[in-house]
C-alpha atoms as one frame of an Amber mdcrd trajectory, in Angstrom:
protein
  -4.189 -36.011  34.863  -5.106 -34.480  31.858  -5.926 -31.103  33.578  -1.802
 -31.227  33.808  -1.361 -31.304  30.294  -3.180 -28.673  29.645  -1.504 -26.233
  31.929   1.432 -27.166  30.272   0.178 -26.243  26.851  -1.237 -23.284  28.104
   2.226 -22.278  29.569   3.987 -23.318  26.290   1.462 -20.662  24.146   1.906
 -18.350  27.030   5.579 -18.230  26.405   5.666 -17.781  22.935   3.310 -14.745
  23.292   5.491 -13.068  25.755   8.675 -13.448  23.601   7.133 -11.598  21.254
   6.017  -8.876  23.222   9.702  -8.625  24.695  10.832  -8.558  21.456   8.368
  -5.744  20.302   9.494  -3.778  23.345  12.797  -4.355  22.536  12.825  -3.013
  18.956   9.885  -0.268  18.666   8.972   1.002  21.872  10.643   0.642  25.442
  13.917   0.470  23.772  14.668  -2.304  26.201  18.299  -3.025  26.680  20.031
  -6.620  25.926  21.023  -7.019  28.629  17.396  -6.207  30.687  15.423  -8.395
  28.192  18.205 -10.911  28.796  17.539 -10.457  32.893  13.704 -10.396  32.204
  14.019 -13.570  29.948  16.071 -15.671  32.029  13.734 -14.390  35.364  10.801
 -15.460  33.269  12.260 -18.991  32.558  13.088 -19.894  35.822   9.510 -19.076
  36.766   8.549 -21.607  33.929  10.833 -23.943  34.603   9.849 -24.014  38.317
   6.461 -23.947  37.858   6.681 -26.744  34.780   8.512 -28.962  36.905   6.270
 -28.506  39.646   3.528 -29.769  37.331   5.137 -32.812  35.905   5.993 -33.737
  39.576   2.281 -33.678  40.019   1.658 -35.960  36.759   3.996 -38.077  37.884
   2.720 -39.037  41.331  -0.575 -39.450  40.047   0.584 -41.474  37.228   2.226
 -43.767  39.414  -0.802 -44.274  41.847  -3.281 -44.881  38.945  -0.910 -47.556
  37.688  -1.088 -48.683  41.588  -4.398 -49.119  41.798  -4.471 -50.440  38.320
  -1.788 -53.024  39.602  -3.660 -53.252  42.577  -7.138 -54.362  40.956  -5.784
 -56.446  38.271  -4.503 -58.160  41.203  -7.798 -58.936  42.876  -9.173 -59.785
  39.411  -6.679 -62.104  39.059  -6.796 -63.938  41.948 -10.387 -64.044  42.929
 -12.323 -67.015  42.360 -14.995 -65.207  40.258 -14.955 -65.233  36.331 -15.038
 -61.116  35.253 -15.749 -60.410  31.715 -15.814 -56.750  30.245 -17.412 -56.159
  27.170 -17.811 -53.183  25.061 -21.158 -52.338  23.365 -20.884 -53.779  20.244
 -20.661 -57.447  22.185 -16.709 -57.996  22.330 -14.723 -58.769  25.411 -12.372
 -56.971  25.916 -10.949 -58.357  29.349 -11.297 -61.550  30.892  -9.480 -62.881
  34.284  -7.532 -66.318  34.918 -10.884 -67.582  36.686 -12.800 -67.568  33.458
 -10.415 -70.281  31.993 -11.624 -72.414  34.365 -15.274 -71.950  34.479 -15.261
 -72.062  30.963 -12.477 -74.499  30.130 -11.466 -72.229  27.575  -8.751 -69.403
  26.929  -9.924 -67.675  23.611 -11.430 -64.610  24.900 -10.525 -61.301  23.990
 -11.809 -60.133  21.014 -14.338 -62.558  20.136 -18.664 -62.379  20.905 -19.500
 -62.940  24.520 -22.605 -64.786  23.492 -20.223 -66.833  22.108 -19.848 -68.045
  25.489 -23.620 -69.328  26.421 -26.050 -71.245  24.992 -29.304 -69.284  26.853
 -28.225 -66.331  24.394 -31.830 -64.573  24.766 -31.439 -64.293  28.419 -27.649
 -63.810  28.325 -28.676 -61.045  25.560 -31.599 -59.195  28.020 -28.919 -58.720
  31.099 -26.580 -57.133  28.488 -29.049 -54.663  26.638 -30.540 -54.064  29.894
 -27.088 -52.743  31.522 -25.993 -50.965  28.345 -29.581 -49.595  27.037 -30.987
 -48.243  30.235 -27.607 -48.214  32.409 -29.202 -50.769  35.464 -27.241 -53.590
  37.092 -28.685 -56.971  36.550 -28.537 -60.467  38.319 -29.817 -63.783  37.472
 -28.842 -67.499  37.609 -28.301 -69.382  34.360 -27.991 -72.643  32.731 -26.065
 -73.133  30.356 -24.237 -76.940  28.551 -20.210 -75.891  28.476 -18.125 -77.404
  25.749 -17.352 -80.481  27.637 -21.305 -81.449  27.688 -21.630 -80.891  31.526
 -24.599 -78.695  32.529 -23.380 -75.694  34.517 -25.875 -73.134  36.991 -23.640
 -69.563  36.319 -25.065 -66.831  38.667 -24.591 -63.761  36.525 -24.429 -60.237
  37.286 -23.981 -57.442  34.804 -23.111 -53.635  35.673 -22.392 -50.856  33.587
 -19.183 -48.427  33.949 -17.404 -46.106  31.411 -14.268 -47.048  29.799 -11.355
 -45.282  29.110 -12.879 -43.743  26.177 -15.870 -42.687  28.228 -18.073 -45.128
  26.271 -19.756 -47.607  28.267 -18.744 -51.054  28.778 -20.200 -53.577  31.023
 -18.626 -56.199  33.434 -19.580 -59.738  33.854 -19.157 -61.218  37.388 -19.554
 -65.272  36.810 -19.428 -67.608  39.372 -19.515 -71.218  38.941 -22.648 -72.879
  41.262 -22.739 -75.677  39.857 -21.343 -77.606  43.311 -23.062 -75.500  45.323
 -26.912 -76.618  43.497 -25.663 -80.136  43.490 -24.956 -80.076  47.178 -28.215
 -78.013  47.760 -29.842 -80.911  45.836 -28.182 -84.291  47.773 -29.653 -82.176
  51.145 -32.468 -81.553  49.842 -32.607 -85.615  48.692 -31.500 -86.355  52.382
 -34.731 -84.490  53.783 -37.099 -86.026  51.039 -35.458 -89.398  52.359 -36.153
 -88.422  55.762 -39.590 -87.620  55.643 -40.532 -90.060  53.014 -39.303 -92.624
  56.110 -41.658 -90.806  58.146 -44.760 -90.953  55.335 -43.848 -94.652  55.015
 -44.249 -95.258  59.061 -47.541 -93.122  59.093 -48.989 -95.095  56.196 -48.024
 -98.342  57.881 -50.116 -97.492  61.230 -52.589 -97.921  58.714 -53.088-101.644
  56.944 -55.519-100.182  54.509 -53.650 -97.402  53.337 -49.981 -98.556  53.280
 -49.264 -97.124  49.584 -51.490 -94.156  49.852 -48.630 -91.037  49.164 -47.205
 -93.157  46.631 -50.823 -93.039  44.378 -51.255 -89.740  45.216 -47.814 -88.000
  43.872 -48.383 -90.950  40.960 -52.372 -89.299  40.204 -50.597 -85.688  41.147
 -48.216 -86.557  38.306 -50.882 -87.492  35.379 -52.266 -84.091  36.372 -49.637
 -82.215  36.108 -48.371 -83.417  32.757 -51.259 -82.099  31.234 -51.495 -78.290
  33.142 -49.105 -75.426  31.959 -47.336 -74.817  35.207 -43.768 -74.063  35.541
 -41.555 -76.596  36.439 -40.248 -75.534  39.182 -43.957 -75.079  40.295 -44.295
 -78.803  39.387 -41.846 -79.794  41.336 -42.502 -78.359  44.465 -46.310 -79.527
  44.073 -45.110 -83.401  43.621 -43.199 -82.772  46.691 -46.015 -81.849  48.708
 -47.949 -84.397  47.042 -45.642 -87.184  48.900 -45.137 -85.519  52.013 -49.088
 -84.089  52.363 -50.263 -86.518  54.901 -47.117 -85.959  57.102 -49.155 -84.638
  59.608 -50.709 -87.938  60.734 -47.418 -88.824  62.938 -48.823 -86.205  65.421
 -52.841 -88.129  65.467 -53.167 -90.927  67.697 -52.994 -94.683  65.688 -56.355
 -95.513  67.415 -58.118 -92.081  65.626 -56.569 -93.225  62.164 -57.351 -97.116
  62.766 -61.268 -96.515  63.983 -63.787 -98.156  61.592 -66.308 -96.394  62.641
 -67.179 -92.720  62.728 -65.184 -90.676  64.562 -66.602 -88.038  67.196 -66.640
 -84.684  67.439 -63.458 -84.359  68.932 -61.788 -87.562  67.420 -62.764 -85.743
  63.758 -60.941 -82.105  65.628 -57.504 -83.718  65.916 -57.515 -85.306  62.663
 -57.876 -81.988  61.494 -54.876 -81.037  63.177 -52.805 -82.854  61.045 -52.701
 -80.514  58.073 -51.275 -77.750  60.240 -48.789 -80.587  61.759 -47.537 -80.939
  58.715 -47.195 -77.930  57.504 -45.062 -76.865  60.997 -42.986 -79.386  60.153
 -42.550 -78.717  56.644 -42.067 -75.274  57.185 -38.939 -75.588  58.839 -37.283
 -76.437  56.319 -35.595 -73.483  54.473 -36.829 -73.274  50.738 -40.144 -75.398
  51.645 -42.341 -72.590  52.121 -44.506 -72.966  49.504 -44.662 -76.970  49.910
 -46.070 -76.289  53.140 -48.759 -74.268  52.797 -49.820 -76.680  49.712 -49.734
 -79.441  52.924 -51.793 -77.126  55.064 -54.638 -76.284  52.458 -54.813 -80.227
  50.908 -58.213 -80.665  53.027 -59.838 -77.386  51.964 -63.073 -77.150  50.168
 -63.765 -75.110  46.564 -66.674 -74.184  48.292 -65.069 -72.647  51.286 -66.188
 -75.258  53.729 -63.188 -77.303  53.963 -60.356 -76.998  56.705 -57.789 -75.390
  58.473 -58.543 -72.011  57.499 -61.846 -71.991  54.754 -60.120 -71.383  51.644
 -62.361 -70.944  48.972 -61.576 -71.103  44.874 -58.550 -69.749  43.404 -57.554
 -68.413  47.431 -56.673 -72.239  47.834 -52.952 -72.749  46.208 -53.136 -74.600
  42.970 -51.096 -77.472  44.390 -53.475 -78.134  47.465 -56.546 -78.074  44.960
 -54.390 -80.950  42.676 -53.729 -82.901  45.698 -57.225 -82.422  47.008 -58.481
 -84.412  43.922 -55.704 -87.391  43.738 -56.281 -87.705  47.225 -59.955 -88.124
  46.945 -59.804 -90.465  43.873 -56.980 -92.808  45.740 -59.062 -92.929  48.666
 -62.255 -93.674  47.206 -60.505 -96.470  45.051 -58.791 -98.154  48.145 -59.907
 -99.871  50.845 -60.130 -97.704  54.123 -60.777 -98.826  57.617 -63.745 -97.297
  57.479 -65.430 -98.618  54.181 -64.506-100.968  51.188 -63.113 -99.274  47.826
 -65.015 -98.600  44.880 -64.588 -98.894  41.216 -62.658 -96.266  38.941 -65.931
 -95.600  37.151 -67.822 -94.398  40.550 -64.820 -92.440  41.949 -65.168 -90.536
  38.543 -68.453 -89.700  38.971 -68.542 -88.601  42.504 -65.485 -86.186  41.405
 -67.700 -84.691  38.735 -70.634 -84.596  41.166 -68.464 -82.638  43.892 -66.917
 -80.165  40.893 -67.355 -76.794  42.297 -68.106 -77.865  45.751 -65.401 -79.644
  47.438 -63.013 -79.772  44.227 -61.900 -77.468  41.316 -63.506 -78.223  38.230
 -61.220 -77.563  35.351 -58.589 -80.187  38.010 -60.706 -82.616  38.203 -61.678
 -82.243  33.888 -58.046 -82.840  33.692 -57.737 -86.213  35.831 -61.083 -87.930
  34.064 -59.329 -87.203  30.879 -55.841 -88.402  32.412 -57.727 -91.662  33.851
 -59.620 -92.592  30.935 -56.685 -92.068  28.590 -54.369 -94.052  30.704 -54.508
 -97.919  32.031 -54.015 -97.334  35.636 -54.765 -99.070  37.801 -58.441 -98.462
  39.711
C-alpha cells in the first residue's frame, strides 16, 4: 500500500521537474515551439495520467481486500467463543471481542489496565512481560475470583504481533474452563466413588481391618499438614492413600484371612497386590502419579522392600508417607494375625525401623503429629 503512495509522489516531483526543463527549452535553448511543447506536454500527461490511474487502481483493490480480511477477522473474533484481548505495551487494551463480556461479566474495556481484569496480577503480569520483553508466546491456566464472587479456571495464552504502528502489542486468547474443571472434577468424584466401593468390599473380606484406608488417608493427612508439598502434590498423595490397598481384590480372601504365617508362595501373591493396584489405577487418565505411589507403598528405605527395591529418595514421597500411616494403623489394630498394640509401642518401633524400612524425617513428622494430637491409638 504505501509503496503506491510513494510512486505517486515521486511522479508528482517528477512532473514538476520536467515542466521546468520544457520551459527552459522553450525560452533559452531549443527554441521549442508552442505548439511542440504543447504536443510534448499533453503526450507527457496522458502518460501520467495513465500510469497514475493505473496506480490508484492498484491502491484501491488492495484497499478493499485489507478491509476484507479486516471484515473478515473481526468476524471470527466476534463470533468465536474465546475472549481476545489486545493490549499495547504500556498495559491498555486496546481491543476486546463480544466473548469477553461474558467471561468477564463486564463491558468496560478499552482503554483501561488489563490487570485490571485479574486478581493473580503477578502471574497475569509474567505472561505479559514475557511476550512483550523477550517476544515468546505463553500459556498457562489461571484462577482468578470475577466480580460476581464465583471462582473462575481462565486458560490463558499470550502472543506477541506488531501493530499498526509497528510497535508491539500482544493478544490475549481467554477461554472460560470453569465447566469443563467442574465436570473433570464430578468424574473424577464418580471414580473415587467407584473405587472407594471397591476399598470398602476389600476391607470387609477382612473383620479385623474393616476401617483400615480410612486411618490411613486420616494419619496420611496429619502428615501432610505439616510437610511443604504442593497442593496439588497433596492431593494426589491422599488419593493414593485411600485407594493404596486396592490391589487386595485380585488376592484370594483365604491369603488375607490366614492367622497364621503365610508360605512362601501365599506371601508371593500378596505381593502382587501393589502392582494390581497400580494396573488398575493406572488406567485411569490423570492417575499416573497416584499409581505408582500405590505400587511403591510396600517398599523399604533400605532397599529391601517390594515390587521393584526402591531405596531412599528413588521411592516417591507419597509411597514413603503411606508406608508409615500404614505401618502405625496396622500395628495399632487388631489383625488376623496378631492383637494391636498401644500408640506408645507403634511409636517406638517406627523410630526403631527409621532408616531401614521407613524415612526418617516422615516418620519425625507423624511422632510429632501423634503426640500433639488426641487421636485415637
Amino acid at each position: 500500500m504505501l509503496k503506491n503512495y510513494k510512486k505517486i509522489s515521486i511522479i508528482a516531483y517528477a512532473n514538476i521537474i520536467v515542466i521546468i526543463l520544457l520551459e527552459i527549452a522553450h525560452n533559452k535553448i531549443m527554441g521549442i515551439s508552442e505548439s511542440l511543447l504543447f504536443f510534448i506536454l499533453l503526450i507527457y500527461a496522458l502518460i501520467n495520467g495513465w500510469y497514475v490511474q493505473r496506480l490508484l487502481f492498484k491502491q484501491r483493490k488492495a484497499d478493499l481486500r485489507l478491509e476484507y480480511e479486516k471484515n473478515f477477522s473481526n468476524h471470527i473474533l466476534e463470533t468465536i467463543s474465546s475472549g481476545i484481548l489486545i493490549v499495547e505495551n504500556n498495559g491498555e487494551i486496546s481491543y476486546a471481542n463480544s466473548s469477553m463480556e461474558s467471561i468477564f461479566s463486564r463491558a468496560d474495556f478499552i482503554g483501561n489496565d488489563y490487570i485490571d481484569l485479574f486478581k493473580n496480577l503477578n502471574s497475569i503480569k509474567s505472561h505479559f512481560e514475557s511476550s512483550i520483553l523477550r517476544s515468546e508466546a505463553s500459556k498457562s491456566v489461571i484462577q482468578f475470583e470475577d466480580d460476581n464472587s464465583r471462582i473462575k479456571h481462565l486458560l490463558v495464552e499470550t502472543m506477541p504481533f506488531k501493530g499498526n504502528d509497528n510497535a508491539y502489542q500482544t493478544m490475549f486468547h481467554i477461554d472460560d474452563i470453569s465447566e469443563s474443571v467442574e465436570l473433570n472434577k464430578h468424574i473424577e468424584e464418580q471414580y473415587l466413588n467407584m473405587f472407594r466401593s471397591f476399598v470398602k468390599f476389600i476391607d470387609a473380606k477382612d473383620a479385623y481391618t474393616g476401617l483400615h484406608s480410612i486411618s490411613v488417608s486420616e494419619y496420611v493427612t496429619m502428615i501432610l499438614a505439616e510437610m511443604n508439598i504442593d497442593i496439588s502434590e497433596k492431593e494426589d498423595i491422599i488419593i493414593a492413600a485411600n485407594l493404596h490397598d486396592i490391589g487386595k481384590i485380585g488376592v484370594p480372601e483365604k491369603i488375607l484371612n490366614k492367622p497364621g504365617r503365610l508360605t512362601t508362595e501365599e506371601f508371593d501373591k500378596m505381593k502382587q497386590h501393589p502392582i494390581i493396584g497400580e494396573s488398575l489405577i493406572g488406567e485411569i487418565n490423570g492417575y499416573e502419579t497416584i499409581s505408582k505411589m500405590i505400587r511403591h507403598h510396600h517398599e523399604r528405605y533400605d532397599g529391601t522392600g517390594y515390587p521393584d527395591n526402591l531405596k531412599g529418595e528413588n521411592i516417591p514421597i507419597g509411597s514413603r508417607i503411606i508406608a508409615v500411616a500404614d505401618a502405625f494403623d496396622a500395628i495399632t489394630t487388631d489383625r488376623v494375625y496378631q492383637s494391636k498394640r498401644g500408640r506408645e509401642e507403634a511409636i517406638n518401633i517406627l523410630k526403631k525401623e527409621s532408616g531401614i524400612q521407613f524415612d526418617k524425617n516422615i516418620v519425625d513428622v507423624f511422632v510429632n503429629s501423634l503426640l500433639n494430637t488426641n487421636i485415637r491409638s
